[in-house]
Structure formats: structure tokens, C-alpha cells
PDB file of N, CA, C and O in Angstrom:
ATOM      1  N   UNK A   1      38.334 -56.717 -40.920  1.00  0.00           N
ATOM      2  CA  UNK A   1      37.470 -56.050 -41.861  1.00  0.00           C
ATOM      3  C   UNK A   1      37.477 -56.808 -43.198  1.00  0.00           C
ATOM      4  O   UNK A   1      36.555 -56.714 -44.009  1.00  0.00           O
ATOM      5  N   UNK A   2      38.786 -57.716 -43.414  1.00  0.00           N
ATOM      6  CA  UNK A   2      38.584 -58.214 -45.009  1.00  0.00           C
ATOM      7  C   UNK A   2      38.094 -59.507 -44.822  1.00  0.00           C
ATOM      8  O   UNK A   2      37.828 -60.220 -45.789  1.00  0.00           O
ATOM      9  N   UNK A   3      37.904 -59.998 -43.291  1.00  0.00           N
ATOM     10  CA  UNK A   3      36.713 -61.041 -43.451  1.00  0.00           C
ATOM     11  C   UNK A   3      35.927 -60.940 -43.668  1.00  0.00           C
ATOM     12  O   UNK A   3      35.633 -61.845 -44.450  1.00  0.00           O
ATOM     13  N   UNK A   4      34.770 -60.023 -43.417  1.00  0.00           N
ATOM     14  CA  UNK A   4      34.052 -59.111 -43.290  1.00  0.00           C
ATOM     15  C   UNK A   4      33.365 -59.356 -44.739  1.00  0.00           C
ATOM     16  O   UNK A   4      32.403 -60.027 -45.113  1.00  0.00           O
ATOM     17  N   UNK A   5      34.373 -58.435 -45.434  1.00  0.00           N
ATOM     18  CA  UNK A   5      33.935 -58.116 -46.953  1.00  0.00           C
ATOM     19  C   UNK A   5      34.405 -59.613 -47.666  1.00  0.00           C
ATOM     20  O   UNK A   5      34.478 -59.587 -48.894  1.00  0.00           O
ATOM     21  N   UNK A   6      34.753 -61.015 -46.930  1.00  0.00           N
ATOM     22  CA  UNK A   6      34.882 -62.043 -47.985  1.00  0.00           C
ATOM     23  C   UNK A   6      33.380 -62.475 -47.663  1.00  0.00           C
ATOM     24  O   UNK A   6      32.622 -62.793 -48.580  1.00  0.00           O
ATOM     25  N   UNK A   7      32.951 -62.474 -46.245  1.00  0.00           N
ATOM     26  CA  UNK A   7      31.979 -62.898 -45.704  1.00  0.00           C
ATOM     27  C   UNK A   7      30.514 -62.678 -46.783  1.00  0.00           C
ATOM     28  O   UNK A   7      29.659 -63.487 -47.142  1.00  0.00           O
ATOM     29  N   UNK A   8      30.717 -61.080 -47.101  1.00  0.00           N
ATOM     30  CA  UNK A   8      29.295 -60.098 -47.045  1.00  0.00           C
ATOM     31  C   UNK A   8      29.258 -61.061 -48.841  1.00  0.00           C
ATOM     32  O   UNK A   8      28.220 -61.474 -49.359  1.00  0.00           O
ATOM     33  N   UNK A   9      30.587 -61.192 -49.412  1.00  0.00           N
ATOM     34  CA  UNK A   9      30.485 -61.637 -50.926  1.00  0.00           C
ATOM     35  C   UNK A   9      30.266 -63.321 -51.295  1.00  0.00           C
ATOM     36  O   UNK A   9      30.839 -63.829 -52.259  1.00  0.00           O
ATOM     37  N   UNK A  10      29.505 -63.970 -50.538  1.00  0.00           N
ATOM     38  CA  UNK A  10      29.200 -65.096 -50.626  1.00  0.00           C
ATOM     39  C   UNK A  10      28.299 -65.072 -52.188  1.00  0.00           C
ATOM     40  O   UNK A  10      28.101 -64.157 -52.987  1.00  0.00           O
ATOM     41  N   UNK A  11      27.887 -66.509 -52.180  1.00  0.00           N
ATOM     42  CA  UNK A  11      26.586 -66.768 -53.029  1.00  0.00           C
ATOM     43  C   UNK A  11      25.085 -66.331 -52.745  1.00  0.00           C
ATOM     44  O   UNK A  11      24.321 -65.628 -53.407  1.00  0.00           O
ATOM     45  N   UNK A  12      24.907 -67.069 -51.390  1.00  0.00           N
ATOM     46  CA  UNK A  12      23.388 -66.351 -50.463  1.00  0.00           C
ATOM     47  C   UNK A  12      23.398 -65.083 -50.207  1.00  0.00           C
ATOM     48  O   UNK A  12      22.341 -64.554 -49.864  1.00  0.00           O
ATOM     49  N   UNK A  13      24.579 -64.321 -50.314  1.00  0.00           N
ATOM     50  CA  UNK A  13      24.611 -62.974 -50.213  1.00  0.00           C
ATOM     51  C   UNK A  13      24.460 -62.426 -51.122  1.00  0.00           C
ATOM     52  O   UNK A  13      23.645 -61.540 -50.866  1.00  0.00           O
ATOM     53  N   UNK A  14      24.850 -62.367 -52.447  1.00  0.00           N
ATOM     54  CA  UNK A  14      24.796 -62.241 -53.401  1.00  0.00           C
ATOM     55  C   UNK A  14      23.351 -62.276 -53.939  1.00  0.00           C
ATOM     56  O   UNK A  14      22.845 -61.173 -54.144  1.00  0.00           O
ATOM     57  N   UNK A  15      22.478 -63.557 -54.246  1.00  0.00           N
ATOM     58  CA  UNK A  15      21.087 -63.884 -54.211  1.00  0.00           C
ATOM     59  C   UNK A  15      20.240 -62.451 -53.460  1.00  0.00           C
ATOM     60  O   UNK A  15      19.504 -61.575 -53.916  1.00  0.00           O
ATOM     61  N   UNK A  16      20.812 -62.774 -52.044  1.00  0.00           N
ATOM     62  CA  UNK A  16      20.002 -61.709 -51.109  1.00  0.00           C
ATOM     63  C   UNK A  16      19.901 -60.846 -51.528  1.00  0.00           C
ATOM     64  O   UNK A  16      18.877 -60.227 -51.238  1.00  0.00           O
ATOM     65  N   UNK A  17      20.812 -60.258 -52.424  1.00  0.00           N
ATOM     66  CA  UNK A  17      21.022 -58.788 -52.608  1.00  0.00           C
ATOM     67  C   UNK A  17      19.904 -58.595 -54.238  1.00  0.00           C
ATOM     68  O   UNK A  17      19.238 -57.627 -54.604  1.00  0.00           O
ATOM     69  N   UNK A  18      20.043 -59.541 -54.689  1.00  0.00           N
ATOM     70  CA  UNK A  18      19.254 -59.412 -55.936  1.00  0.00           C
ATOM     71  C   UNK A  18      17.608 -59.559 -55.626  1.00  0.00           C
ATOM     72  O   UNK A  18      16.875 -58.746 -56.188  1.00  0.00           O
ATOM     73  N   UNK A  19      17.085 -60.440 -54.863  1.00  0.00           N
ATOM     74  CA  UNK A  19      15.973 -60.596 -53.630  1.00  0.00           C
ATOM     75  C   UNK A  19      15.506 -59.141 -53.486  1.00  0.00           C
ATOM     76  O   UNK A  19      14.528 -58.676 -54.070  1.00  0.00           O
ATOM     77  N   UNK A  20      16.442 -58.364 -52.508  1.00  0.00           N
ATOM     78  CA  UNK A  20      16.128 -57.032 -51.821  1.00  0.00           C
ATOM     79  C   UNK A  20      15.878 -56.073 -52.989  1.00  0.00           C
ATOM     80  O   UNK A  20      14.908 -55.321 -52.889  1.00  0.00           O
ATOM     81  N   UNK A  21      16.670 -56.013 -54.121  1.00  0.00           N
ATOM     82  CA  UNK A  21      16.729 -54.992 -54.874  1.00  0.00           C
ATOM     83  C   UNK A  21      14.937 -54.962 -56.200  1.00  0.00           C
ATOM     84  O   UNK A  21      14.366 -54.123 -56.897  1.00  0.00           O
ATOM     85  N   UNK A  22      14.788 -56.191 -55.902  1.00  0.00           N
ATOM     86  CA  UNK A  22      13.595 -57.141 -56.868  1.00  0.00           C
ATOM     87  C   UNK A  22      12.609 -56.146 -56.470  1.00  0.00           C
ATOM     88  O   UNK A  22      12.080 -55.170 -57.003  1.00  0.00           O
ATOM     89  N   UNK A  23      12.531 -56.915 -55.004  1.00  0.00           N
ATOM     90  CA  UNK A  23      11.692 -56.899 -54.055  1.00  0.00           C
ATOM     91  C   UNK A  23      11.172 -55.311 -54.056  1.00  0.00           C
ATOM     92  O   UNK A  23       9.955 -55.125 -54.052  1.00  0.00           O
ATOM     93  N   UNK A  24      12.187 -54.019 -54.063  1.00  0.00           N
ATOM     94  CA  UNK A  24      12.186 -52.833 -53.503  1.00  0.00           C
ATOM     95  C   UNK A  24      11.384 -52.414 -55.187  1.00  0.00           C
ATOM     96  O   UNK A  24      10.430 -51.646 -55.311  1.00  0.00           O
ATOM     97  N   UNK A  25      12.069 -53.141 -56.307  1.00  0.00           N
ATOM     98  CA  UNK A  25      11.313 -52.129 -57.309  1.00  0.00           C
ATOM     99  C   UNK A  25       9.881 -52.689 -57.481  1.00  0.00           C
ATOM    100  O   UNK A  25       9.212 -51.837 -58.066  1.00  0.00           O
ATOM    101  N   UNK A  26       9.222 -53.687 -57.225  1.00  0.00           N
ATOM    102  CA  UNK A  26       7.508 -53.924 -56.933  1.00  0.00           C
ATOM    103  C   UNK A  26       7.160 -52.853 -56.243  1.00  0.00           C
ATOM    104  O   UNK A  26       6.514 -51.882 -56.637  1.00  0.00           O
ATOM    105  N   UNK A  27       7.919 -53.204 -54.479  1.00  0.00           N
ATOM    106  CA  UNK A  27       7.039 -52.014 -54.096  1.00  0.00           C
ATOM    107  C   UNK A  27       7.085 -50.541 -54.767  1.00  0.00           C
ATOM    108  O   UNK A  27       6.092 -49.814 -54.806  1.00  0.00           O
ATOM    109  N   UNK A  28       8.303 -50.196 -55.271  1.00  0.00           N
ATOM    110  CA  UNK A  28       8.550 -49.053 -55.973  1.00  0.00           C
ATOM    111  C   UNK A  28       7.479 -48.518 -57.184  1.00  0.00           C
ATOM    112  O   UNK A  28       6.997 -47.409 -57.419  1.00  0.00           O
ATOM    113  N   UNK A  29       7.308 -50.198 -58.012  1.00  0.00           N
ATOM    114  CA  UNK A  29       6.090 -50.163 -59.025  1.00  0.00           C
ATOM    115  C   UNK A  29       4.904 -49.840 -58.848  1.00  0.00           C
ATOM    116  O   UNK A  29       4.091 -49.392 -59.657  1.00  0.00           O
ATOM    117  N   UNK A  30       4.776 -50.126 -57.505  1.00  0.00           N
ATOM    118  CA  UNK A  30       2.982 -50.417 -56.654  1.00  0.00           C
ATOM    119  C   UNK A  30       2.687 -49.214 -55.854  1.00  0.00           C
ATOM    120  O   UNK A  30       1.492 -48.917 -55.838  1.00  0.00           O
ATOM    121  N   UNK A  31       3.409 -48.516 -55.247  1.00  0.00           N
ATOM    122  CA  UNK A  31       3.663 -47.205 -54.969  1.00  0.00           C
ATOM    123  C   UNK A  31       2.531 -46.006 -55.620  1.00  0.00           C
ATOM    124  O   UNK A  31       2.570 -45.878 -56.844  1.00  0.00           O
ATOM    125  N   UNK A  32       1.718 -45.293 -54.991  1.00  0.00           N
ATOM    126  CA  UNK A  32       1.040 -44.490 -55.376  1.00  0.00           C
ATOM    127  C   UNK A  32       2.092 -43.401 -56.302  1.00  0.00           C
ATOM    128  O   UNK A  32       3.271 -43.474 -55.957  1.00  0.00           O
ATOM    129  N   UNK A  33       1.883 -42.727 -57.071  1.00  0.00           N
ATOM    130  CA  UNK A  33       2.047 -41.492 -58.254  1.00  0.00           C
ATOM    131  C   UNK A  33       2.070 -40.753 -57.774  1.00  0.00           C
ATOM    132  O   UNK A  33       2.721 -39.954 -58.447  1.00  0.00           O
ATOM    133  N   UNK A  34       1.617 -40.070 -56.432  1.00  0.00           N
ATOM    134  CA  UNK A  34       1.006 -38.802 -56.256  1.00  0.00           C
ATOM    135  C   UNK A  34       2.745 -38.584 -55.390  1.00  0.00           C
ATOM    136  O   UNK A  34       3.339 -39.464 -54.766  1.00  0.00           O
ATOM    137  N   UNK A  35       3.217 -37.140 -55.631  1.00  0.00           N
ATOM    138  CA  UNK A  35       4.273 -36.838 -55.172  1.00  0.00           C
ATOM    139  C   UNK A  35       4.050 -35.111 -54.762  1.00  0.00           C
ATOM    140  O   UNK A  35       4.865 -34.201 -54.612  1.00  0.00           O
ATOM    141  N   UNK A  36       2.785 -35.159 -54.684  1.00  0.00           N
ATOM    142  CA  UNK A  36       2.628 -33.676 -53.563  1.00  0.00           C
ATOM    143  C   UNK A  36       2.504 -32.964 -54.646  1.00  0.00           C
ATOM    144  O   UNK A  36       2.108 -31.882 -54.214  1.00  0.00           O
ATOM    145  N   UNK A  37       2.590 -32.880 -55.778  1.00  0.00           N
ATOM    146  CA  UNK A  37       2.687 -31.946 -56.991  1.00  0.00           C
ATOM    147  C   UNK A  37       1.679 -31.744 -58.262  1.00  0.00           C
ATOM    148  O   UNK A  37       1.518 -32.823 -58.832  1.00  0.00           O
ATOM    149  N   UNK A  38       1.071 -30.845 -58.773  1.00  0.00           N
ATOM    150  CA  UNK A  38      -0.105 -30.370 -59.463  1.00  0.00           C
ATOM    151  C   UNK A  38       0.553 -30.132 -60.910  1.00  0.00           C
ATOM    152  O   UNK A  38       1.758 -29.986 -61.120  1.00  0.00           O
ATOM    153  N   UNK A  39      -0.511 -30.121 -61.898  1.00  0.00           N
ATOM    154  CA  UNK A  39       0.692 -29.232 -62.997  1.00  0.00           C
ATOM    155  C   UNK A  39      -0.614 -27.847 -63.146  1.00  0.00           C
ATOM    156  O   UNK A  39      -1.665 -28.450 -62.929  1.00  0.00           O
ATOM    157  N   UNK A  40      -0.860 -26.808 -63.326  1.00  0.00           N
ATOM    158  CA  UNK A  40      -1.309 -25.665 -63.182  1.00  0.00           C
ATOM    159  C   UNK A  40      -0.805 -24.976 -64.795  1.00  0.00           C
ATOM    160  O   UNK A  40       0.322 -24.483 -64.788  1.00  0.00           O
ATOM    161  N   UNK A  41      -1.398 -24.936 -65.829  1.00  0.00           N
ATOM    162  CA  UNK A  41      -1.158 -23.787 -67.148  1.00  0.00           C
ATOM    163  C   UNK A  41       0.055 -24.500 -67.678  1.00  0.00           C
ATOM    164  O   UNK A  41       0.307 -23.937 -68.743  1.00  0.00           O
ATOM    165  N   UNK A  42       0.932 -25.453 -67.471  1.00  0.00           N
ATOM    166  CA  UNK A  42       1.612 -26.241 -67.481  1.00  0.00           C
ATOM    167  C   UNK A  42       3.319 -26.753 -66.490  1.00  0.00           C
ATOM    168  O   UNK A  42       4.251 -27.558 -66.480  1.00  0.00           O
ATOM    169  N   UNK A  43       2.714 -25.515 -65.773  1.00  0.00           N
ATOM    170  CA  UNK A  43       4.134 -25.657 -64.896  1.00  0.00           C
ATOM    171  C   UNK A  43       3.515 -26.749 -63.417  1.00  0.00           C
ATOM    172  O   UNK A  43       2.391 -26.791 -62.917  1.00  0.00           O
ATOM    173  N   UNK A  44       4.480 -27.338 -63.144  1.00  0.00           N
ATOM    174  CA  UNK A  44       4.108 -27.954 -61.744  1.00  0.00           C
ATOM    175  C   UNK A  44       4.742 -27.523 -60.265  1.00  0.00           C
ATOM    176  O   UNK A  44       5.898 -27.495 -59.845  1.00  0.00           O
ATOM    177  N   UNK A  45       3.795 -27.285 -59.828  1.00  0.00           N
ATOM    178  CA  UNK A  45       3.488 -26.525 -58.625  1.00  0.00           C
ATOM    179  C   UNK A  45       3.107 -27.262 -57.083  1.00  0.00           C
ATOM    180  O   UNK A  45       1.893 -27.454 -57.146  1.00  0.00           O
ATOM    181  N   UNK A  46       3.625 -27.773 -55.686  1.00  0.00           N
ATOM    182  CA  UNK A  46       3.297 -27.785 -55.163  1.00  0.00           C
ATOM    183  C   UNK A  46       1.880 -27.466 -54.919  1.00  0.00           C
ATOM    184  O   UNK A  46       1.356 -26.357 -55.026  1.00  0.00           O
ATOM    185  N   UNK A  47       1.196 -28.837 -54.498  1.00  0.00           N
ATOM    186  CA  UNK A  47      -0.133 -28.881 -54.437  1.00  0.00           C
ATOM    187  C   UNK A  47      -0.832 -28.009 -53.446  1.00  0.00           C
ATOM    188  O   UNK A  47      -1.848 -27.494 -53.913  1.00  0.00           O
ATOM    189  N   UNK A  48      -0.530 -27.662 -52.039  1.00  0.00           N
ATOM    190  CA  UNK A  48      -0.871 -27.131 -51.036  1.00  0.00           C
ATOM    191  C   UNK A  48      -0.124 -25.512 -50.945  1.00  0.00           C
ATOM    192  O   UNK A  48      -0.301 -25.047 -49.819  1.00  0.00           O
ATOM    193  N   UNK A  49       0.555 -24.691 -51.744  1.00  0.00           N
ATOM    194  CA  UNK A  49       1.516 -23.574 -51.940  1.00  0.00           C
ATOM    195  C   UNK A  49       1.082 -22.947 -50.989  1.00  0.00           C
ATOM    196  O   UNK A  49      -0.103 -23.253 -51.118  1.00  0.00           O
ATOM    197  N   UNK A  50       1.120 -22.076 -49.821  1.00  0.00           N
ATOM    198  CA  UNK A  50       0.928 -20.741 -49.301  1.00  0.00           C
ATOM    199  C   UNK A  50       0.887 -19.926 -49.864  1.00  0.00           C
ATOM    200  O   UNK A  50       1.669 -20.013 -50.811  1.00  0.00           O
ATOM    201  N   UNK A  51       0.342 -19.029 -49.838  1.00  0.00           N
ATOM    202  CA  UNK A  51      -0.043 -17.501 -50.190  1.00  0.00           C
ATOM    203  C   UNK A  51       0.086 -16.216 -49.214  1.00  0.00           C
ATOM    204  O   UNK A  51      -0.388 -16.137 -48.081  1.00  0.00           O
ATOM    205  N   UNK A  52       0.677 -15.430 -49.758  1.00  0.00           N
ATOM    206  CA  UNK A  52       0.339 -14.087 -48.932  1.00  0.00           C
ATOM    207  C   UNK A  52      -0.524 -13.218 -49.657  1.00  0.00           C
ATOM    208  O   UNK A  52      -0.531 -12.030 -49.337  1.00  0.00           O
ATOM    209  N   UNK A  53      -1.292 -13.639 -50.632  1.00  0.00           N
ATOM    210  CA  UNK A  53      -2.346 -12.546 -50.905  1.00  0.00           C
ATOM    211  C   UNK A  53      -3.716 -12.816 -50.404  1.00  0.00           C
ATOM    212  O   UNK A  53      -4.196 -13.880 -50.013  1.00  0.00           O
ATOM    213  N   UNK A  54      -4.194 -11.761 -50.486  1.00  0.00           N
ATOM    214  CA  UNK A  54      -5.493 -11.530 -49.874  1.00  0.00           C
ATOM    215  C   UNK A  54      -6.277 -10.429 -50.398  1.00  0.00           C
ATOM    216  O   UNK A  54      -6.104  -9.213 -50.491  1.00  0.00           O
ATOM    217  N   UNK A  55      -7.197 -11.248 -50.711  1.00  0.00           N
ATOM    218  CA  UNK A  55      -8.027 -10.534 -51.742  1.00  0.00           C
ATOM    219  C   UNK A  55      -9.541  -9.859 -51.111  1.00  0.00           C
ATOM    220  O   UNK A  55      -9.742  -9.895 -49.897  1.00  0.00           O
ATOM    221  N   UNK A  56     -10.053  -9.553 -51.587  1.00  0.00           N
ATOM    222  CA  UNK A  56     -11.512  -8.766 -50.977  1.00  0.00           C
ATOM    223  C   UNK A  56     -12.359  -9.275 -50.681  1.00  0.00           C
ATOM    224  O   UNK A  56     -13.236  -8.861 -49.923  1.00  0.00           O
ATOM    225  N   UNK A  57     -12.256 -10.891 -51.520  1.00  0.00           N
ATOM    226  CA  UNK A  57     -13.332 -11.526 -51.007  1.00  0.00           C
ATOM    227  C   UNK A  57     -13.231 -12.971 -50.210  1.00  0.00           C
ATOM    228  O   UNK A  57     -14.115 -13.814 -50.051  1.00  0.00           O
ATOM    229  N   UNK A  58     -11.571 -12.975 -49.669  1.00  0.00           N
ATOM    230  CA  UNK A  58     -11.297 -13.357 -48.441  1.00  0.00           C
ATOM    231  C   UNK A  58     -12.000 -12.777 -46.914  1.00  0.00           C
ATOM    232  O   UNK A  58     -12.287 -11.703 -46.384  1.00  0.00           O
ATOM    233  N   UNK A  59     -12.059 -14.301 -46.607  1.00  0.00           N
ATOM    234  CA  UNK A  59     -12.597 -13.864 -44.949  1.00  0.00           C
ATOM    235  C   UNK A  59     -11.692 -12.895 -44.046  1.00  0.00           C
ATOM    236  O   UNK A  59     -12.294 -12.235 -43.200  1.00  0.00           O
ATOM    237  N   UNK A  60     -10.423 -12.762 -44.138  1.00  0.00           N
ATOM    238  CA  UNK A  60      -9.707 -12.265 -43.404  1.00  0.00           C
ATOM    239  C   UNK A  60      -9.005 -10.708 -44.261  1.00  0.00           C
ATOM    240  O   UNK A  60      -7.879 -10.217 -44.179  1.00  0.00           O
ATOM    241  N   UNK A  61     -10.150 -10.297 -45.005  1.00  0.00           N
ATOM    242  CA  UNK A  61      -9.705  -9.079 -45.992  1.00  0.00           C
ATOM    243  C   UNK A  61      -9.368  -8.165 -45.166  1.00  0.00           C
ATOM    244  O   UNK A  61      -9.918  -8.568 -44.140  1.00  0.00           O
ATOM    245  N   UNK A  62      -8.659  -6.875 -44.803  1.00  0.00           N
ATOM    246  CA  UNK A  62      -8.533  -6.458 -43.843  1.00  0.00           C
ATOM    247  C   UNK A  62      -7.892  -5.888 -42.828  1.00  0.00           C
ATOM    248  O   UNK A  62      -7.535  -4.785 -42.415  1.00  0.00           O
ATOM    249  N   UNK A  63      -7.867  -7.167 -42.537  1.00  0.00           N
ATOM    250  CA  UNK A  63      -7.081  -7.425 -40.952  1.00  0.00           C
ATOM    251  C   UNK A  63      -5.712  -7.792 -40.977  1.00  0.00           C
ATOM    252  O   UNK A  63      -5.139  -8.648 -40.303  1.00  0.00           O
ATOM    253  N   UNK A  64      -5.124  -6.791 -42.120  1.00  0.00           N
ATOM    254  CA  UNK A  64      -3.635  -7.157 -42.096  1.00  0.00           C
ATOM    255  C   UNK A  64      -3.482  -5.981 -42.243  1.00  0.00           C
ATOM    256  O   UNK A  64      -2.346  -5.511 -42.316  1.00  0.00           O
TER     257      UNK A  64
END
């Protein structure tokens, strides 16, 4: 195992790791904004919320 970890701590490993981490915050940068979430009167709210009300001038007024 402590070859292992002399192995993983090279130079090219090292590089690699700065590479991957670069690499991840572009895509991270480039990445759409949208995170499922609305802001509503100023609070933010799940964009799609369920409801259990039902109002009168729902199609399914009623039938509960």
C-alpha cells in the first residue's frame, strides 16, 4: 500500500491532478444555471412543487 501512495505522488501525477481539477471547473463554468429552482415574492421554491389544492376552477374540482 505505501508503494502505492509513493507511486500515486509522482510529478505526472501530480500535473494530472491539476489537469482534472482545471478541466472539471470549465465544465463547472460552462454548465447551465438552472438548478430546478424559481424565486416566487422572494423566496425560492422548487420549480415543478405539487399541490394538494384544488380549486373550482380546476378540471378535477370535485372528485375528491
Amino acid at each position: 500500500m505505501r508503494k502505492e501512495i509513493q507511486a500515486a505522488d509522482t510529478e505526472w501525477a501530480r500535473q494530472q491532478k491539476l489537469l482534472d481539477l482545471l478541466w472539471q471547473a470549465k465544465l463547472d463554468a460552462e454548465a447551465p444555471l438552472d438548478d430546478g429552482m424559481v424565486e416566487i415574492a422572494g423566496f425560492r421554491v422548487p420549480r415543478y412543487r405539487t399541490s394538494c389544492h384544488v380549486g373550482k376552477h380546476d378540471p378535477d374540482f370535485g372528485q375528491h
